[in-house]
ZAMARGU-4260 file (C-alpha; in steps of 0.2 Angstrom, whole numbers, plus 5000, padded with zeros to 4 digits):
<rodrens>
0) 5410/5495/6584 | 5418/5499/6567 | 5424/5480/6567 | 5408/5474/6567 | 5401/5487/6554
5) 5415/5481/6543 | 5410/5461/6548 | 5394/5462/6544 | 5395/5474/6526 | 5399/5456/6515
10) 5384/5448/6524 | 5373/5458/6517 | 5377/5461/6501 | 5378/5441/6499 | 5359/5442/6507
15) 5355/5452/6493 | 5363/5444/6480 | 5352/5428/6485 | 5336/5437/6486 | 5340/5446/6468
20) 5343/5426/6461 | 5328/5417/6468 | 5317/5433/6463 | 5324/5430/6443 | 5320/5414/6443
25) 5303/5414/6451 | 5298/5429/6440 | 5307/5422/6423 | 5295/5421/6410 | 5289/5401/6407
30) 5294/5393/6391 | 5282/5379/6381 | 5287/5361/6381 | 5297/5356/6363 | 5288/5344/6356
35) 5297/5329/6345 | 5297/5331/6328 | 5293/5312/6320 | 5309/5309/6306 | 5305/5308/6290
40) 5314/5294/6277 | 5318/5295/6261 | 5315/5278/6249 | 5312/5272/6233 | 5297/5265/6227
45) 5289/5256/6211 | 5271/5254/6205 | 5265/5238/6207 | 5258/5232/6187 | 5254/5213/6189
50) 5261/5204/6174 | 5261/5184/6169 | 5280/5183/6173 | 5293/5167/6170 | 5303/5165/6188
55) 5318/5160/6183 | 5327/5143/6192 | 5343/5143/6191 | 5353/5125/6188 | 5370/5119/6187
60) 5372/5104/6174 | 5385/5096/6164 | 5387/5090/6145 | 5384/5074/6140 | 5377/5063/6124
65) 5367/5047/6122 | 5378/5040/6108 | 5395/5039/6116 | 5404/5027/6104 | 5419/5016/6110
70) 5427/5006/6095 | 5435/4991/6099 | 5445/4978/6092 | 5434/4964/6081 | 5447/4950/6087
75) 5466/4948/6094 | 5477/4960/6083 | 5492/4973/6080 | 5487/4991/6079 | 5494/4996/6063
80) 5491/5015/6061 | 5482/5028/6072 | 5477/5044/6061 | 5468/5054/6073 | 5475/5060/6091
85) 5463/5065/6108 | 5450/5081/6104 | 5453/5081/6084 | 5437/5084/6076 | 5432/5071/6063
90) 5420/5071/6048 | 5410/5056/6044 | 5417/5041/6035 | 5435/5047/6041 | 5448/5034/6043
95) 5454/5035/6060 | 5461/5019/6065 | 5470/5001/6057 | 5473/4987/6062 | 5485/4974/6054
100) 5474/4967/6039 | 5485/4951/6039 | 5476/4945/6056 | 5462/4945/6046 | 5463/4940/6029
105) 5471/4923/6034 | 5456/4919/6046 | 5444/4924/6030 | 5455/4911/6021 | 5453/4898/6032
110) 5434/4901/6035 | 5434/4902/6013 | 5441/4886/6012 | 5429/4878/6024 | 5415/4884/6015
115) 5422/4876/5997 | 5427/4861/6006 | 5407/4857/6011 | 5399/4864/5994 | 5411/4847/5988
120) 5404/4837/6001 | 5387/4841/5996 | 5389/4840/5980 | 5397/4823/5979 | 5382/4816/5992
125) 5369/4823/5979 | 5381/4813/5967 | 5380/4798/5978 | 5362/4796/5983 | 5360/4798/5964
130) 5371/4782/5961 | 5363/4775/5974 | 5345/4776/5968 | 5351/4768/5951 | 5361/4754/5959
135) 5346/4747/5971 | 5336/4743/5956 | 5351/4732/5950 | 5354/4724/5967 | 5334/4721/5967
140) 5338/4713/5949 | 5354/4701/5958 | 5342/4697/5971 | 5329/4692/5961 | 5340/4680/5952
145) 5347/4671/5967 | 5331/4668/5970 | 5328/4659/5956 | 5346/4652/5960 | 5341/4643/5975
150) 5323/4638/5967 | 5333/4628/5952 | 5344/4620/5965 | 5330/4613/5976 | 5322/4606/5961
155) 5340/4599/5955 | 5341/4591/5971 | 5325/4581/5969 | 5331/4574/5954 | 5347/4570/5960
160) 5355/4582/5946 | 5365/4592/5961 | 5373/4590/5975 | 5369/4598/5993 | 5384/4609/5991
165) 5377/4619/5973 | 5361/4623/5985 | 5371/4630/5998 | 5380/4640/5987 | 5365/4647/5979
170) 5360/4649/5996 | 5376/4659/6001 | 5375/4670/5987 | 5354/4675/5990 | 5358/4682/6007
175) 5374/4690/6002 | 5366/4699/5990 | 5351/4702/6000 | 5363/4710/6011 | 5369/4720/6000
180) 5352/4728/5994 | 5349/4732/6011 | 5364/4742/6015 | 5360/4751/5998 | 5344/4757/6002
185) 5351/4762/6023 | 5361/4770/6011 | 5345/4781/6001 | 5336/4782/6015 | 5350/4789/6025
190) 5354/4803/6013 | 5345/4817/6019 | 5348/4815/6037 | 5367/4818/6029 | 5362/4829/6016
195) 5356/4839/6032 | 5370/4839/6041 | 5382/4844/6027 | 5371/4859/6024 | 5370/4864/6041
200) 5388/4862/6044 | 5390/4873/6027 | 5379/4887/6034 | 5390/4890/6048 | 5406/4889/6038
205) 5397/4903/6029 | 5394/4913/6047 | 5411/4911/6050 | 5416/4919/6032 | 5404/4932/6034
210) 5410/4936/6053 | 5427/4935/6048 | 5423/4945/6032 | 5416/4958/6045 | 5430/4958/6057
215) 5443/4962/6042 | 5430/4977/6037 | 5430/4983/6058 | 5449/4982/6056 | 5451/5000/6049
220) 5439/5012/6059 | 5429/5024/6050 | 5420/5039/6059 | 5400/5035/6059 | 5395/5052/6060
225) 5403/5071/6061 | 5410/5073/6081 | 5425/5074/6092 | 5437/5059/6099 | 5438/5059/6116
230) 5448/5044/6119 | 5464/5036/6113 | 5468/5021/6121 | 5484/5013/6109 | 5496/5017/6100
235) 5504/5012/6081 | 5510/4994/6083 | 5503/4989/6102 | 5495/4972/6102 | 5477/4971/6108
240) 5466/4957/6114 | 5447/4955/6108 | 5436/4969/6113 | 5449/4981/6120 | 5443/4999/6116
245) 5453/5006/6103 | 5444/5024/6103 | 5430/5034/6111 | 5422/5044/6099 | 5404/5057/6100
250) 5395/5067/6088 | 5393/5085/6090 | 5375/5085/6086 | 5369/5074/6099 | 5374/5082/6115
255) 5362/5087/6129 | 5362/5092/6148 | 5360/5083/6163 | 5354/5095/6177 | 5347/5092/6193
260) 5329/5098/6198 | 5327/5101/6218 | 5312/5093/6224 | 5301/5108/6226 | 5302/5114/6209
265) 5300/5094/6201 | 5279/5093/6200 | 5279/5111/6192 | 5287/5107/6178 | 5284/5089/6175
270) 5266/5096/6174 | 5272/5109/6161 | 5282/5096/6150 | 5266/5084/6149 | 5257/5101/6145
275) 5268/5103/6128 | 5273/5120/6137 | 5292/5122/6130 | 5303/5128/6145 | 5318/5138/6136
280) 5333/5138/6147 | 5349/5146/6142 | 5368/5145/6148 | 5383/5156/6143 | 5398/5147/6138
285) 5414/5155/6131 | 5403/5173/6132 | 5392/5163/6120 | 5374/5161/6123 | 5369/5144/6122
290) 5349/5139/6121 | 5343/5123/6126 | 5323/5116/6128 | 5320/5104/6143 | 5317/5085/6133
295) 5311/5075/6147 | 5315/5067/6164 | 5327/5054/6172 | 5317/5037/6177 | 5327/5038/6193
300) 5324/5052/6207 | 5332/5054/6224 | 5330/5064/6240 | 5341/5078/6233 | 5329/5080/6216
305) 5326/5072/6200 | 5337/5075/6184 | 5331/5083/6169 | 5339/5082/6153 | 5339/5095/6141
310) 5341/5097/6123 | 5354/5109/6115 | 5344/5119/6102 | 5358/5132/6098 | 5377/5128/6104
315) 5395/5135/6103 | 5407/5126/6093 | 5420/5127/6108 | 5407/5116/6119 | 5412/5099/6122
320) 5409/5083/6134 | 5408/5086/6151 | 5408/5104/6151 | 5398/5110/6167 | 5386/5124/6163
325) 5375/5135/6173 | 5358/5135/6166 | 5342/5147/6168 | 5326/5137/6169 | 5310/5146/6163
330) 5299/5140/6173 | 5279/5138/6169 | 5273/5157/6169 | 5263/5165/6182 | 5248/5177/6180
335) 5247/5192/6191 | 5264/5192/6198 | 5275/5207/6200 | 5292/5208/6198 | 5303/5218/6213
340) 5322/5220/6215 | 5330/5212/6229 | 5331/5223/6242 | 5311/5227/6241 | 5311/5210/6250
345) 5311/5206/6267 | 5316/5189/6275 | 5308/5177/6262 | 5292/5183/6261 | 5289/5203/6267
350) 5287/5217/6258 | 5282/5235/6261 | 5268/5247/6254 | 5268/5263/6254 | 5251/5270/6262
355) 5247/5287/6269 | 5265/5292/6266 | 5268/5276/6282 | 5275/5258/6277 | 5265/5245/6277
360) 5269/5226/6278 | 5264/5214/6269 | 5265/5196/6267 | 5269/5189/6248 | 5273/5172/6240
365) 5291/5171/6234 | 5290/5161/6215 | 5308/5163/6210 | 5321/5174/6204 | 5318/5186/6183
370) 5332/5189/6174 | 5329/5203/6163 | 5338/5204/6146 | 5350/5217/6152 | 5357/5202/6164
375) 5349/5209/6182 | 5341/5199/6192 | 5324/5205/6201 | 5312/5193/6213 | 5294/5186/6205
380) 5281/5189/6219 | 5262/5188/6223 | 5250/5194/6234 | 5231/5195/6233 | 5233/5210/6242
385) 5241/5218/6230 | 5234/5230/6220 | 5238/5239/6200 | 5244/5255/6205 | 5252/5252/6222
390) 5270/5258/6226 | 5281/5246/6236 | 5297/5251/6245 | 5313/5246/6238 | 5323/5255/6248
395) 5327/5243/6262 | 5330/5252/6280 | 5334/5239/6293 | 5321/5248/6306 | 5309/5246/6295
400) 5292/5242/6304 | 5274/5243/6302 | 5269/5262/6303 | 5285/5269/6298 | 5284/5288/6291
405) 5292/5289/6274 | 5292/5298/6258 | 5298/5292/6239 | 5310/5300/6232 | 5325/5295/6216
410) 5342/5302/6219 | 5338/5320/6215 | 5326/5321/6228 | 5310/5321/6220 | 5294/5308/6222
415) 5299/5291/6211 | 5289/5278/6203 | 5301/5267/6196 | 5297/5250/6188 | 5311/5241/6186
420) 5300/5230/6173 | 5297/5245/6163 | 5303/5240/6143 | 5304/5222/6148 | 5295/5210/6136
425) 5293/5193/6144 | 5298/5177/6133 | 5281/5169/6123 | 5277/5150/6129
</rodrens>
């Protein structure tokens, strides 16, 4: 009996313990459901103030000129001194290049002696047509006398004072003398289609002199203009052939930009240019600024664009031929655009505004990159739904969606209004 006493002892207390436990738990008091607390980001923002803004295009180009000068030789020669080398800057009327005058001052003989040789022949034709015209009146006179030969001799013969031998002789000497009076007016009348030919004959010994007078003055190379050499191709006593490049030479004046224009951007500012609206562009070179004003357009296009060609208004002395620049295009101005930095941007054409303290997308048209003056690039954009006054999100979350609950705050925590355009002065057109 006292076995099952002890048996049963741990049975009950466990029964106990149970009921204790489910009695806790039914009479615990009820605690209320947490409710989720919606988080709160922190961004930037800036006031939207719609401005007339020049996006910025940025184009890669290289240096070139339109008066490229290659010197060659006037005629086959010997190079005789070579005063300048590859890159020396030269100043105008500079003697750069000779070649051996002798090559060229016995041609100009020659061609000298040519000339002096016809100005005798034309001279003694003027002398003979001049003898000529006083001879036929003599012959005319000879003729007119064996005329009256051959009339004494017939009437001679008829009295049987002559023989038939004297008339043939008178004869003879009419016809050679006729003959002769012939010949000398061939002989007048002849003159000027000689006279002609002499003359012609003399004018181009005379365009020989003067080419060959040229030649000898091309033989010793003079700079046309203040530039840079950028070719040598001989050297002090090489023989050259006709028209062999001696020397590529460029003024430094003259030089301008060939840059590509995609095709998007080509009707914008061939528009502007036949508007007379000046498109400044820049390029640093050598931490130099370089200015340049877009001239005009190639005739040519392609599929990849059109090249424009852009004067150099301010340059460094340090830029040369072929140098390959990076230009910033000032495209044709915009009213009511607003200027953003990069991260305010969402794909190609999102943004967010701030409204009721939620973002709110919206859609804008993407018109290029601004470089402000300080160097740092910011996005020109537009929107009719944009308004002066309203703040955009620069801060760029990548769960950004519609709705989202933000506040705008700067780095010490409190509400920001940033405009990156602030002080920015915009480039007259």
């Amino acid at each position: 009996m006292n076995w099952q006493n002890k048996r049963s002892l741990p049975l009950a207390i466990l029964a106990v313990a149970v009921t204790l436990f489910i009695l806790l738990i039914v009479t615990r008091p009820k605690q209320a459901p947490l409710e989720p607390k919606e988080r709160i980001w922190y961004v930037e923002t800036i006031t939207v103030e719609p401005q007339s803004l020049s996006p910025t295009l940025t184009l890669y180009g290289q240096v070139e000129t339109p008066d490229l000068v290659k010197a060659s030789a006037p005629k086959d020669g010997q190079v005789d001194q070579v005063l300048v080398r590859e890159g020396a800057l030269i100043r105008r009327g500079q003697l750069l290049l000779t070649l051996d005058s002798r090559d060229f001052e016995l041609a100009t003989i020659q061609k000298e002696a040519q000339v002096e040789e016809l100005e005798a022949m034309i001279e003694s034709e003027e002398l003979r047509h001049a003898n000529d015209q006083r001879a036929v009146k003599h012959e005319q006179s000879l003729v007119n006398l064996s005329e009256s030969a051959v009339t004494r001799a017939k009437k001679l013969i008829i009295k049987n004072l002559v023989s038939k031998a004297a008339l043939d002789q008178a004869y003879q000497d009419l016809k050679r003398q006729v003959l002769t009076l012939d010949e000398r007016k061939l002989s007048l009348n002849d003159h000027y289609a000689r006279l002609k030919q002499l003359e012609a004959r003399h004018r181009k010994a005379q365009a020989e002199l003067a080419t060959t007078r040229i030649d000898l003055e091309r033989s010793r190379i003079h700079a046309p203009f203040d530039g840079f050499v950028s070719e040598i191709n001989v050297a002090s006593g090489e023989r050259v052939n006709t028209n062999l490049t001696l020397l590529v030479m460029y003024p430094s004046n003259t030089l301008e930009v060939r840059a590509l224009i995609p095709t998007p951007y080509q009707a914008e500012l061939q528009q502007a240019l036949a508007r007379g609206i000046r498109l400044q562009t820049r390029a640093l070179y050598a931490d130099t600024v370089i200015t340049l004003e877009l001239d005009r357009f190639s005739a040519e296009a392609s599929s990849k664009g059109l090249d424009a060609l852009f004067l150099i208004t301010e340059s460094s002395a340090l830029l040369r031929l072929g140098n390959n620049l990076v230009l910033s295009l000032s495209r044709p101005a915009h009213a009511n655009s607003v200027a953003i930095p990069q991260t305010a941007l969402y794909g190609h054409d999102k943004i967010y505004r701030l409204d009721g303290g939620r973002m709110q997308r919206i859609h804008v048209t993407n018109l290029g990159d601004f470089v402000q003056p300080s160097g740092s690039t910011l996005l020109v954009i537009s929107s009719p739904i944009l308004s002066k006054g309203d703040r955009i999100v620069t801060t760029h979350l990548p769960n950004a969606v519609n709705g989202l609950r933000v506040e705008a705050r700067n780095v010490d925590g409190l509400t920001s209004s940033k405009n990156p355009m602030a002080n920015t002065q915009q480039p007259a057109h």
